[in-house]
LOSE-24591 format. One record per residue (C-alpha): residue number from 1; residue in one letter; x, y, z. Coordinates in Angstrom, 1 decimal, padded with zeros to 4 digits, always signed. Example, Ala and Ser with C-alpha at 12.3 -4.5 7.8 and 13.67 -1.06 7.14 Angstrom:
2
atom i->1	aa->A	X->+012.3	Y->-004.5	Z->+007.8
atom i->2	aa->S	X->+013.7	Y->-001.1	Z->+007.1
! end
This chain:
342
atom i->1	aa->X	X->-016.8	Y->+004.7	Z->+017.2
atom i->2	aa->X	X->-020.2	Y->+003.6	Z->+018.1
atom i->3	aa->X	X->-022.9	Y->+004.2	Z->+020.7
atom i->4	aa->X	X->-023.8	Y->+000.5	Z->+022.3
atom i->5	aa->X	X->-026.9	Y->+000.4	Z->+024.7
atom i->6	aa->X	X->-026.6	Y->-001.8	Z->+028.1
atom i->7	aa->X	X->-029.8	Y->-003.6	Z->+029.3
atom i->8	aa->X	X->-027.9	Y->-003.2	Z->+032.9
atom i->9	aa->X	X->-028.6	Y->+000.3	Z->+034.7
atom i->10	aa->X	X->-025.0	Y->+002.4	Z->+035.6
atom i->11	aa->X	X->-024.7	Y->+004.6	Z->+037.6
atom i->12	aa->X	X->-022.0	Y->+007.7	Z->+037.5
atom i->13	aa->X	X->-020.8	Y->+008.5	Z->+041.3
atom i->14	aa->X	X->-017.8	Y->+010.8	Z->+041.1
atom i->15	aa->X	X->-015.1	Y->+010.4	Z->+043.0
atom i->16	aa->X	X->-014.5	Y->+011.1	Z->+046.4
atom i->17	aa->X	X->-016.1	Y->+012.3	Z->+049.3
atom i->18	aa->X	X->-020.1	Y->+013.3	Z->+048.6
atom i->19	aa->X	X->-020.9	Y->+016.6	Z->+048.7
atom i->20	aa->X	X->-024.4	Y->+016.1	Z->+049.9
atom i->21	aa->X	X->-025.5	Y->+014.0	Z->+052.9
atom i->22	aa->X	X->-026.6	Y->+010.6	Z->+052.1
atom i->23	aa->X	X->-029.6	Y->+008.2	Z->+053.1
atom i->24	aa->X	X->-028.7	Y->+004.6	Z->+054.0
atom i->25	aa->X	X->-030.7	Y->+002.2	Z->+052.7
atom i->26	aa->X	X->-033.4	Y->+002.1	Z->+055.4
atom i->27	aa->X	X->-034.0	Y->+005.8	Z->+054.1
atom i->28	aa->X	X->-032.3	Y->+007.0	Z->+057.7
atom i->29	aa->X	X->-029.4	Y->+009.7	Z->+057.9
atom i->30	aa->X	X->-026.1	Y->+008.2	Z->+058.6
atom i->31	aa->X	X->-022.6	Y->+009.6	Z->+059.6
atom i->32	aa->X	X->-021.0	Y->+010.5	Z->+057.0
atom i->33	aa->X	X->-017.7	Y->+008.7	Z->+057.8
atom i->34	aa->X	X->-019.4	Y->+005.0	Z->+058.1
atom i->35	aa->X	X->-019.0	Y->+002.1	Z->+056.2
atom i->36	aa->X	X->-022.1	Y->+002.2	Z->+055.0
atom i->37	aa->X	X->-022.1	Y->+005.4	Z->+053.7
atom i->38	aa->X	X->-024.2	Y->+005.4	Z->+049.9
atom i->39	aa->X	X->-022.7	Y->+007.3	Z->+047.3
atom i->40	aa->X	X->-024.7	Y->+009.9	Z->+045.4
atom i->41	aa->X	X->-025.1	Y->+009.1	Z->+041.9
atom i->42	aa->X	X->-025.1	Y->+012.4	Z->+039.2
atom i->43	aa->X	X->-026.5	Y->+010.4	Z->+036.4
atom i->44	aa->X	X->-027.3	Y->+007.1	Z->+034.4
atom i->45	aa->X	X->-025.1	Y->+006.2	Z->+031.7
atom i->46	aa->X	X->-027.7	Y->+004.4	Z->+028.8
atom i->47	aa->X	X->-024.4	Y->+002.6	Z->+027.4
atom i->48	aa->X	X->-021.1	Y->+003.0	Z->+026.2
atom i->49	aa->X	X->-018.9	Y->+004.1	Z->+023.1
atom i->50	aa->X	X->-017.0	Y->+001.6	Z->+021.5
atom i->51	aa->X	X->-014.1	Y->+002.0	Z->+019.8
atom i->52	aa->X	X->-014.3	Y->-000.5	Z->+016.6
atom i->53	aa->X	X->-011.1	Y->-001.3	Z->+014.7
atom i->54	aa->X	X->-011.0	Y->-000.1	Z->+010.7
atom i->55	aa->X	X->-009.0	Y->-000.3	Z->+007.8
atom i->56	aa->X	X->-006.9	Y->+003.3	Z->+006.9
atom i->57	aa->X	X->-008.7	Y->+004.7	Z->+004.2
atom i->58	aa->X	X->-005.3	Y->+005.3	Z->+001.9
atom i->59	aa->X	X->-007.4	Y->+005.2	Z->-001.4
atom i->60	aa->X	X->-007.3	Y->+009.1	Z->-000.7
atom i->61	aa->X	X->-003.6	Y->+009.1	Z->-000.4
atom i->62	aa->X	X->-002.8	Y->+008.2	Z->-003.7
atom i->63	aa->X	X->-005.2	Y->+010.5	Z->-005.4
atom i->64	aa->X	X->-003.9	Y->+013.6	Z->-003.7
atom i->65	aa->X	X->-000.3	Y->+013.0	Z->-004.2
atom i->66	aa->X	X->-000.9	Y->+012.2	Z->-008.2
atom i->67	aa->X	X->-002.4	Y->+015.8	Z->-008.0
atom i->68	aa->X	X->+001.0	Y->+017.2	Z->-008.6
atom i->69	aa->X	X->+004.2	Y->+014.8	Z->-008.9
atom i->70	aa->X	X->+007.6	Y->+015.6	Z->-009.9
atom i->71	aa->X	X->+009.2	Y->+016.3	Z->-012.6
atom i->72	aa->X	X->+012.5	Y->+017.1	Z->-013.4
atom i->73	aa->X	X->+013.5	Y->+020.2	Z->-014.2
atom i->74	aa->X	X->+010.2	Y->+021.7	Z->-012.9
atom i->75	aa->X	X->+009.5	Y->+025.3	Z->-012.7
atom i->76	aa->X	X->+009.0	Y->+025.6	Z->-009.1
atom i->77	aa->X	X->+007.4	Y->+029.1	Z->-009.3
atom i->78	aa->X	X->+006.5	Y->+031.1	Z->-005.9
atom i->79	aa->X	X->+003.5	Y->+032.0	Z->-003.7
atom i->80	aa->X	X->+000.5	Y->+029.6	Z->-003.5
atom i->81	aa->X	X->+000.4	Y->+028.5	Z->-006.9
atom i->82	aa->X	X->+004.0	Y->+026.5	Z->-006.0
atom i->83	aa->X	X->+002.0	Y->+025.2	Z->-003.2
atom i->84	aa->X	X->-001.2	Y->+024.2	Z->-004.8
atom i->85	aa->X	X->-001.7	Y->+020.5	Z->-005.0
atom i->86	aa->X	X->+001.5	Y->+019.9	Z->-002.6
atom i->87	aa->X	X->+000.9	Y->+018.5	Z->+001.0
atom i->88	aa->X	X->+002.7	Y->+018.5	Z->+004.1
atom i->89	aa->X	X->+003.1	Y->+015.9	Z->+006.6
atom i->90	aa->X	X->+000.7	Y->+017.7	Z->+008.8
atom i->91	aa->X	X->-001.6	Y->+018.5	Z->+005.6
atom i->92	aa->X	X->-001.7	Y->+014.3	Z->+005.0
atom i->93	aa->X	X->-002.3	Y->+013.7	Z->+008.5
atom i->94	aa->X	X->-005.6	Y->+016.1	Z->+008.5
atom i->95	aa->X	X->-006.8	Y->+014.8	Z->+005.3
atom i->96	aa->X	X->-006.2	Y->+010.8	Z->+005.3
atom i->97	aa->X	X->-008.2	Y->+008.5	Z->+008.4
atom i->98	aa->X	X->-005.2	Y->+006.3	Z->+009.4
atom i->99	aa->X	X->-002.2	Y->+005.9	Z->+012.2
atom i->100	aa->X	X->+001.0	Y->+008.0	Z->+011.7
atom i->101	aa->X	X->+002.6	Y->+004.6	Z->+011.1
atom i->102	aa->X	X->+000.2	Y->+003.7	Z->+008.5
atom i->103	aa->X	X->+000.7	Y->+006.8	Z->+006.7
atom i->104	aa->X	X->+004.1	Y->+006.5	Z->+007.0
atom i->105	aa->X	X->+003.5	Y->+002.9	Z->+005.2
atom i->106	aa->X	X->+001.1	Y->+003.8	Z->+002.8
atom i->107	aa->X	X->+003.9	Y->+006.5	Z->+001.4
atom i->108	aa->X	X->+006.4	Y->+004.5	Z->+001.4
atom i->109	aa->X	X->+004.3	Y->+002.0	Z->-000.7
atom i->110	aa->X	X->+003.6	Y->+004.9	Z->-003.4
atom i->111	aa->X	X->+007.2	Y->+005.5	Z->-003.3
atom i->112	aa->X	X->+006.6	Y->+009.0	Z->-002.1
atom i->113	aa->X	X->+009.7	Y->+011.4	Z->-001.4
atom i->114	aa->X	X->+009.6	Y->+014.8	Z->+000.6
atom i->115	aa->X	X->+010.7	Y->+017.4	Z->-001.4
atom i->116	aa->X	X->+010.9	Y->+020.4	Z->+000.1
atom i->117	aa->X	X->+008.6	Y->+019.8	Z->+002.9
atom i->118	aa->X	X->+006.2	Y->+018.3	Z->+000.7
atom i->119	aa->X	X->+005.7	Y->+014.3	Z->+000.6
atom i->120	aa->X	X->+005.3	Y->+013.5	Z->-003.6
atom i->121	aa->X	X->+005.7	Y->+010.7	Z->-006.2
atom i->122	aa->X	X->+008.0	Y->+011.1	Z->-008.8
atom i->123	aa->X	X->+006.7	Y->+011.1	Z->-012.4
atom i->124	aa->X	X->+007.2	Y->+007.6	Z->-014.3
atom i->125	aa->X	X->+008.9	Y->+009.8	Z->-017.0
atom i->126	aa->X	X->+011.0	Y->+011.2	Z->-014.7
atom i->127	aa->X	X->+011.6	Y->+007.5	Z->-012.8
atom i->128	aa->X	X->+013.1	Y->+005.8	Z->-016.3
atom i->129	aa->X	X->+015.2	Y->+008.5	Z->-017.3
atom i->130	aa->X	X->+016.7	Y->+008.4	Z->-013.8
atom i->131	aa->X	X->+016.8	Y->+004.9	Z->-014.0
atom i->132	aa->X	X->+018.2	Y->+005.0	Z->-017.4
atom i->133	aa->X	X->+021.2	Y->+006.9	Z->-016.4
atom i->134	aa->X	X->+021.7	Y->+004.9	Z->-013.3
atom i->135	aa->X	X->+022.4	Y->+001.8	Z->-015.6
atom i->136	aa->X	X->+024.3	Y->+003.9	Z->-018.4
atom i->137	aa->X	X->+026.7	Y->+005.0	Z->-015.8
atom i->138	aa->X	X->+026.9	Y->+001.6	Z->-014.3
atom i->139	aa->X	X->+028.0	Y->+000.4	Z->-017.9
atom i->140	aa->X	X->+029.9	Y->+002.9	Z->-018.5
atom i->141	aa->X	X->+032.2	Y->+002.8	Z->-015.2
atom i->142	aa->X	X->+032.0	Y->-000.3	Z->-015.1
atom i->143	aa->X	X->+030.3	Y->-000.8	Z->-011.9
atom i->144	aa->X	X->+028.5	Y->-004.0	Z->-010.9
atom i->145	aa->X	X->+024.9	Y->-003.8	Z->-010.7
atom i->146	aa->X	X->+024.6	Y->-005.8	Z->-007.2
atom i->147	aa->X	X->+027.5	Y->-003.4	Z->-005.6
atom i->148	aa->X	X->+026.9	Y->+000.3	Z->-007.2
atom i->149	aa->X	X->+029.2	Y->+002.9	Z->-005.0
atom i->150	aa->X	X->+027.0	Y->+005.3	Z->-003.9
atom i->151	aa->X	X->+029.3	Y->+008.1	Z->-003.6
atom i->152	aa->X	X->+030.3	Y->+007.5	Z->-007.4
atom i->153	aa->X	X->+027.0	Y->+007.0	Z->-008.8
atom i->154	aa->X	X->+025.8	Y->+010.2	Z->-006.6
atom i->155	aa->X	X->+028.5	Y->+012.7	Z->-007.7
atom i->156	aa->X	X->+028.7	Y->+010.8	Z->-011.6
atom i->157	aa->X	X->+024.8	Y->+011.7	Z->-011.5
atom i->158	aa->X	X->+025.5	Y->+015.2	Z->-010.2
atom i->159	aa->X	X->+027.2	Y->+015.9	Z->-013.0
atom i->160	aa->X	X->+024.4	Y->+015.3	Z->-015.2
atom i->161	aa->X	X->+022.0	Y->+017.3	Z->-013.5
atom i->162	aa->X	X->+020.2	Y->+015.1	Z->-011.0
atom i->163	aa->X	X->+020.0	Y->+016.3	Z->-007.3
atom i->164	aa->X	X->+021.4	Y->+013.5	Z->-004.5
atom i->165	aa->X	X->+017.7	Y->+013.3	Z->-002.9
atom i->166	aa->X	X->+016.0	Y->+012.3	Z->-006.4
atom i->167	aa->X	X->+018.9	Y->+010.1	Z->-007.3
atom i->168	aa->X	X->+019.0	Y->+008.2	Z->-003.4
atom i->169	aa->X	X->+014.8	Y->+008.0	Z->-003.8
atom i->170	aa->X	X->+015.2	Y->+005.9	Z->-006.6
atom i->171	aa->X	X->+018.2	Y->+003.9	Z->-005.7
atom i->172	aa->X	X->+016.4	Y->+003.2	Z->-002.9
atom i->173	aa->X	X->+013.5	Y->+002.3	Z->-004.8
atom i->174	aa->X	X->+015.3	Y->-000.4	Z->-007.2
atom i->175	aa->X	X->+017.9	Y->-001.5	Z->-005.0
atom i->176	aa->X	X->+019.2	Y->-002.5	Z->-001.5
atom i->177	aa->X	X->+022.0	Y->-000.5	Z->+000.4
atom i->178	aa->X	X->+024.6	Y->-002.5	Z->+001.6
atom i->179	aa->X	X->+027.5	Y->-001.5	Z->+003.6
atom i->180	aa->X	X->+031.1	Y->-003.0	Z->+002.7
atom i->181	aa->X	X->+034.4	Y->-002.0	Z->+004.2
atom i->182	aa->X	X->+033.1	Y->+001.1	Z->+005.7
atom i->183	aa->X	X->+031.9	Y->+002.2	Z->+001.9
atom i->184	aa->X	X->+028.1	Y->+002.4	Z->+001.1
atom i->185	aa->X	X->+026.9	Y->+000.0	Z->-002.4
atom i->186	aa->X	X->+023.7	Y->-000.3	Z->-003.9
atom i->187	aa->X	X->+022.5	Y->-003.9	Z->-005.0
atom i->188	aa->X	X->+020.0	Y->-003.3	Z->-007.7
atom i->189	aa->X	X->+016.7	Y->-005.8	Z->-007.2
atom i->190	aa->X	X->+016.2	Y->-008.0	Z->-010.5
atom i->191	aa->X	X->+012.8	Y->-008.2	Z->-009.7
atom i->192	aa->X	X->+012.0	Y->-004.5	Z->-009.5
atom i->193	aa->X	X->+013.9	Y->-003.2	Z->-012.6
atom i->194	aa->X	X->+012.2	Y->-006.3	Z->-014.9
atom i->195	aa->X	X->+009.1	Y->-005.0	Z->-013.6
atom i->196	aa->X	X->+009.4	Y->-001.5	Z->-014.3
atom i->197	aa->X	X->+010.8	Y->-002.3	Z->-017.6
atom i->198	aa->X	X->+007.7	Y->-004.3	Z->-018.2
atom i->199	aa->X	X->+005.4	Y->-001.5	Z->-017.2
atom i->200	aa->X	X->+007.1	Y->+000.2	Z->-019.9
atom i->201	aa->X	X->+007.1	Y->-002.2	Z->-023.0
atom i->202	aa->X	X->+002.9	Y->-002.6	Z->-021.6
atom i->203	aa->X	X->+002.4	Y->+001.0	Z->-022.1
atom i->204	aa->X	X->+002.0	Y->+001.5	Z->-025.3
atom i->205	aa->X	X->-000.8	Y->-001.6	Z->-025.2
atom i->206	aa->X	X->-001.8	Y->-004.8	Z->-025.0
atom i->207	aa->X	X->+000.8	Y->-007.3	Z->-026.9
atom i->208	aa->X	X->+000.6	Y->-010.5	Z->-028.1
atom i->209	aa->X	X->+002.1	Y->-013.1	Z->-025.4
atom i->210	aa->X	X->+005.4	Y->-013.9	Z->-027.2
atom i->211	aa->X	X->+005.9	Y->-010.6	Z->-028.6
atom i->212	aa->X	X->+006.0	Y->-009.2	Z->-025.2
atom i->213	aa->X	X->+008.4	Y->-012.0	Z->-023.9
atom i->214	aa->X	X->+011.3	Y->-011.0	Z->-026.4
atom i->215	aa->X	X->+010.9	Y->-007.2	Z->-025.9
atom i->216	aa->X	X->+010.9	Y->-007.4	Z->-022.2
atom i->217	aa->X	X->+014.1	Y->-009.6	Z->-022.5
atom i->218	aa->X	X->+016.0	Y->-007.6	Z->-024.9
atom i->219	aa->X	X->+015.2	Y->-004.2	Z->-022.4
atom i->220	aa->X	X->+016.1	Y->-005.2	Z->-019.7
atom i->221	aa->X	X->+019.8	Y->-004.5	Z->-018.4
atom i->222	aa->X	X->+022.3	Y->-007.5	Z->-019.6
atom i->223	aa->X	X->+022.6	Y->-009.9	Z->-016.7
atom i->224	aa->X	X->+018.9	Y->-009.9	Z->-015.4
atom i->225	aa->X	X->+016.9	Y->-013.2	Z->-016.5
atom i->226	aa->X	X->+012.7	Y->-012.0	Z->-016.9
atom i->227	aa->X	X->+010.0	Y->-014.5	Z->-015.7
atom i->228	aa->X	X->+006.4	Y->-014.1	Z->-016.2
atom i->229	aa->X	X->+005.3	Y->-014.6	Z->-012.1
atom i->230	aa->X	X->+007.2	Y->-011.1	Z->-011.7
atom i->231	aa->X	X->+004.3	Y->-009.8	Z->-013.2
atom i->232	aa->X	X->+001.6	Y->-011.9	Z->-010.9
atom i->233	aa->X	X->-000.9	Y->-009.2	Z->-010.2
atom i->234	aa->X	X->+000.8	Y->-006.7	Z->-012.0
atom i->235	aa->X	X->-000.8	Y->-008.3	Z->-016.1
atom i->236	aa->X	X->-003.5	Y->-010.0	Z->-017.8
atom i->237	aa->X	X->-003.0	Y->-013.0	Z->-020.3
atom i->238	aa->X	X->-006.4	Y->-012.9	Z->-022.7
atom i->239	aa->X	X->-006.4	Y->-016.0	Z->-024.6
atom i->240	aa->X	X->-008.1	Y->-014.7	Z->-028.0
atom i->241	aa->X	X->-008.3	Y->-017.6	Z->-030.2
atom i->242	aa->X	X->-004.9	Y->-019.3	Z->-030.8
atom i->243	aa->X	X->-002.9	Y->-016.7	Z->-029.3
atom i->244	aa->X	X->-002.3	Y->-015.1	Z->-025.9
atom i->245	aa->X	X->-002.3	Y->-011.7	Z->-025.4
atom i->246	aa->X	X->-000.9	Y->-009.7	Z->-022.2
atom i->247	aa->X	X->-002.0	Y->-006.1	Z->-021.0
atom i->248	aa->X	X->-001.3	Y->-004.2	Z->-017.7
atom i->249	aa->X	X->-003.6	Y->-004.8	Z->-015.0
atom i->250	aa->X	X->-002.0	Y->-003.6	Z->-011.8
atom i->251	aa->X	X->-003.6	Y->-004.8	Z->-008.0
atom i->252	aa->X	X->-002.3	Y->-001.3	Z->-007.5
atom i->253	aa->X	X->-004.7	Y->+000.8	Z->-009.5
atom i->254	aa->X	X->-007.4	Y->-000.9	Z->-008.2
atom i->255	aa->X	X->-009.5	Y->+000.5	Z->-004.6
atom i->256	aa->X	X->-008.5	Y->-000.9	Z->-001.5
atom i->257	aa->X	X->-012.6	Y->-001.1	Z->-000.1
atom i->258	aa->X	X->-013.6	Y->-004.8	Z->-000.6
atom i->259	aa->X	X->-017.1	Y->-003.8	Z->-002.8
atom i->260	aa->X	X->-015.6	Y->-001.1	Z->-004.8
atom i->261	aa->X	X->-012.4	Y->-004.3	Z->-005.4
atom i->262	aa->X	X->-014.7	Y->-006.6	Z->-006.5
atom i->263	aa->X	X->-016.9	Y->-004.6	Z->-008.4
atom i->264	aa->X	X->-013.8	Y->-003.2	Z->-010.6
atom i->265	aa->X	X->-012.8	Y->-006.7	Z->-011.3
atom i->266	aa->X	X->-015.8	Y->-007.8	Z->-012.2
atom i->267	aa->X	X->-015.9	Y->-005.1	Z->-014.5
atom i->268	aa->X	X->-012.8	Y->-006.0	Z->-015.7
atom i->269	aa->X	X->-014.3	Y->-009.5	Z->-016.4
atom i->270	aa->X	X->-017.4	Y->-011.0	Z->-015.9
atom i->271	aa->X	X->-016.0	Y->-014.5	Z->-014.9
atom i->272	aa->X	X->-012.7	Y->-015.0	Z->-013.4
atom i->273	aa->X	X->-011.1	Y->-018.5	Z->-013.2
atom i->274	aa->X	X->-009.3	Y->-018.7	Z->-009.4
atom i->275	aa->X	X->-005.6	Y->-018.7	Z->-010.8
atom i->276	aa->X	X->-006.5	Y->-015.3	Z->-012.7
atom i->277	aa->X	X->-008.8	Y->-013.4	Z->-009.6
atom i->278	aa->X	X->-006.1	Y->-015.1	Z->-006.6
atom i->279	aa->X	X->-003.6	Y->-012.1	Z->-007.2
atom i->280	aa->X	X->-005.6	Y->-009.2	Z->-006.7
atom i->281	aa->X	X->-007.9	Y->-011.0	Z->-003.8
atom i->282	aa->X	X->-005.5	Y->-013.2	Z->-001.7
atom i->283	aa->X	X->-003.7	Y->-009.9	Z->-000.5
atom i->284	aa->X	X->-006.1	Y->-009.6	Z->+002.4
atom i->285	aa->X	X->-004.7	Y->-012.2	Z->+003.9
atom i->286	aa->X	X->-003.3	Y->-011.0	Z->+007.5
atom i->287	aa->X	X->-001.3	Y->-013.0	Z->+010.1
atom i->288	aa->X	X->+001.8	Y->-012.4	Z->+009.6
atom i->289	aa->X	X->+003.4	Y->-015.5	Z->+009.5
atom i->290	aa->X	X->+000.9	Y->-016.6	Z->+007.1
atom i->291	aa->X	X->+001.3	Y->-013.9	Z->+004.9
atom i->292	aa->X	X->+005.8	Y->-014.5	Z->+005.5
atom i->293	aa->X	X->+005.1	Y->-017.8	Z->+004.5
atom i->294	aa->X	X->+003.0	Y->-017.1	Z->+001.2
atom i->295	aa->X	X->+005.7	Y->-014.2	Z->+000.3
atom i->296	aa->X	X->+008.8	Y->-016.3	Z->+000.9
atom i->297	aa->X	X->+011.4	Y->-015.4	Z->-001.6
atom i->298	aa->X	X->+009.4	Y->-012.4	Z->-002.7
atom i->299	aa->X	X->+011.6	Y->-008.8	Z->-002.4
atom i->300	aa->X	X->+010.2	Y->-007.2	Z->+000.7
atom i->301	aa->X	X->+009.9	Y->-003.8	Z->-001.2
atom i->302	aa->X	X->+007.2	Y->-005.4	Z->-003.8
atom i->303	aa->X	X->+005.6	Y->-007.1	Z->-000.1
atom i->304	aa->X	X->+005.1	Y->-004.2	Z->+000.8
atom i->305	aa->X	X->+003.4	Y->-002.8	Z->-002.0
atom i->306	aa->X	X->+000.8	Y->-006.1	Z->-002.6
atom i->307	aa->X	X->+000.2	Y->-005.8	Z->+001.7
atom i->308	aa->X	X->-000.9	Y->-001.8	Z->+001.0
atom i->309	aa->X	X->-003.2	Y->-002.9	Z->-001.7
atom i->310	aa->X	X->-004.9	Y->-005.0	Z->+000.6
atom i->311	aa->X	X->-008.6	Y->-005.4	Z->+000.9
atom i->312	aa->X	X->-008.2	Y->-003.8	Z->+004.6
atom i->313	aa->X	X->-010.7	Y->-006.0	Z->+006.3
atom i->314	aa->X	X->-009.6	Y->-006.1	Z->+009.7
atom i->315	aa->X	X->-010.9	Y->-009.6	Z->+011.0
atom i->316	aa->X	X->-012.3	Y->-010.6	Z->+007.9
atom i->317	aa->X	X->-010.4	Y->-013.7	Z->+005.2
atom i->318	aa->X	X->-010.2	Y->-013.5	Z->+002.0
atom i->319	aa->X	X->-012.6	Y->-016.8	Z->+001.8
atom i->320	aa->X	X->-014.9	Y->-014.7	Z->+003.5
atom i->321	aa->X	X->-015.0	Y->-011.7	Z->+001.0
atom i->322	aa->X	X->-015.2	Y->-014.2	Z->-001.5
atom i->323	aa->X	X->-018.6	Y->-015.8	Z->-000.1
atom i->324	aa->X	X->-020.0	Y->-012.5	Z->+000.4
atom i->325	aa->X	X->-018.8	Y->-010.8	Z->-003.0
atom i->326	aa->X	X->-018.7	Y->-013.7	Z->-005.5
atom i->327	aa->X	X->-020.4	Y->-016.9	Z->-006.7
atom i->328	aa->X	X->-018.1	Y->-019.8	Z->-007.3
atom i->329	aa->X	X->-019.0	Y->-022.6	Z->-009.4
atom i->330	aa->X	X->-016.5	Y->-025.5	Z->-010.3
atom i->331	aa->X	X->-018.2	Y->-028.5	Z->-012.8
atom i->332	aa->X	X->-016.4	Y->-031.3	Z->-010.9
atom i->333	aa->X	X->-013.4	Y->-031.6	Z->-008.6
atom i->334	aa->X	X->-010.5	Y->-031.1	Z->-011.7
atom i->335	aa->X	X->-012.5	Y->-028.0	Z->-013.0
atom i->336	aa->X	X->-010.6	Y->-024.8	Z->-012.0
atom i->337	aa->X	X->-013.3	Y->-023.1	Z->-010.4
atom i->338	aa->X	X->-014.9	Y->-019.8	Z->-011.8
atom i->339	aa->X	X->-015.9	Y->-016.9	Z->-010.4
atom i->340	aa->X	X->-018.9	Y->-014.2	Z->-010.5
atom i->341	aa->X	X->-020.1	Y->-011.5	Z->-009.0
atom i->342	aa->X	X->-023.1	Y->-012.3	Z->-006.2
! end
């Protein structure tokens, strides 16, 4: 909101009849009832509010729910240390500046679960051993990984410990239900398990290029093929004399204000070359059909995720944040051009 003056006088008549008697113009009493009746004015307005869209600050979100994710097998304890850094729904809506269906978007981005009553992540630990067992059982029963049964893989994980609302979170979260001859299935996404997979052979470090390649490969479950764009904004290559080295470098660590963006990356780098910086800038890119037509053929669930680590300019392109954050130089036409901070 913001206060806007008017050059332009107006005037605030309330409605209805006047309470006083009025003067016509001429500065002689009239009948009350006559057309010409003038209105008595209580005050001067000086200007207006207006209201001025803005981006939901969800940087917030993320910090408060990494205060306390879950765990399996937590001790959930009593009183109000088992409710300290836990929120509500009503707790987020006090505490983050953004629409109920933003919020609602922005959690289901983090892949936050309610537990409870209380909306939380789900430790990465916690994520790959579920995961894990998911594609244990599917080997061991024999169950396609594009049609797990979801009554089987529920009960089969039961069994072993794991509650149905963990186990459905993170089905959800690697896979697509479908719905065939009145049974429900789970289609595991290729592209979501070779990237968490990834996420894990990166964690111990950066790797050198190829090294990486034939981990990756050889971790992933049998039947999935990896490719190197799954990881577009996700790694960095460093070329380091003859060799190439990868290390993570997620668009979804990094703050969704457009300084605080720029000045990590440039932190990150001093000079970026535009097929390096495009994955972590061209995310504020928002007409929809635009942004349909740049994601085609990408899952929506990883969309989703790129679009909530948007700059969050309303009105304002990613050429724009790039003239007003960066210099860009380019040697001639062929050069890739390179980018520094302004």
């Amino acid at each position: 909101m913001k206060f806007v003056g008017t050059s332009n006088s107006v005037f605030l008549i309330p409605p209805g009849e006047p309470s006083a008697p009025c003067l016509r113009p001429d500065n002689t009493n009239g009948d009350a009832n006559a057309a010409d009746v003038v209105a008595a004015a209580i005050n001067l307005a000086p200007g207006n509010i207006e209201l001025v869209r803005t981006a939901p600050r969800l940087d917030k979100l993320r910090s408060l729910l990494l205060e306390r994710p879950y765990i399996l097998d937590e001790d959930h304890g009593d009183g109000f240390q088992h409710k300290k850094g836990l929120y509500t729904w009503q707790d987020l809506c006090k505490l983050i500046q953004a629409s109920d269906g933003e919020l609602l978007d922005g959690l289901n981005t983090l892949s936050a679960v309610e537990i409870d009553g209380f909306w939380r992540t789900v430790d990465a630990n916690s994520v790959n051993t579920i995961l894990d067992m998911i594609l244990h059982n599917s080997v061991l029963h024999d169950w396609p990984l594009n049609a797990v049964p979801e009554n089987d893989v529920l009960s089969v994980m039961e069994s072993d410990g794991f509650t149905h609302k963990i186990v459905t979170h993170c089905l959800n979260r690697f896979g697509t239900k479908v719905e065939q001859e009145a049974r429900s299935f789970w289609s595991l996404d290729e592209k979501r398990v070779c990237l968490q997979f990834a996420r894990r052979v990166l964690g111990s470090g950066k790797m050198k290029l190829a090294n990486f390649m034939d981990k990756w490969e050889r971790s992933v479950p049998s039947g999935m093929c990896v490719d190197l764009q799954m990881l577009e904004g996700e790694v960095l290559c460093d070329k380091l004399g003859a060799e190439t080295w990868v290390r993570a470098f997620s668009v979804a660590d990094l703050p969704l204000t457009p300084a605080d963006r720029f000045a990590a990356l440039f932190s990150e780098r001093l000079k970026w070359e535009w097929k390096d910086l495009q994955p972590y800038i061209r995310y504020a890119l928002r007409q929809p059909f635009l942004w349909y037509q740049f994601y085609s053929g990408i899952d929506m669930q990883i969309c989703m995720s790129l679009m909530f680590r948007d700059l969050r300019v309303p009105g304002v392109s990613s050429e724009g944040l790039l003239i007003k954050y960066t210099r860009r130089t380019q040697p001639s036409a062929e050069a890739e051009p390179i980018f520094t901070a302004r």
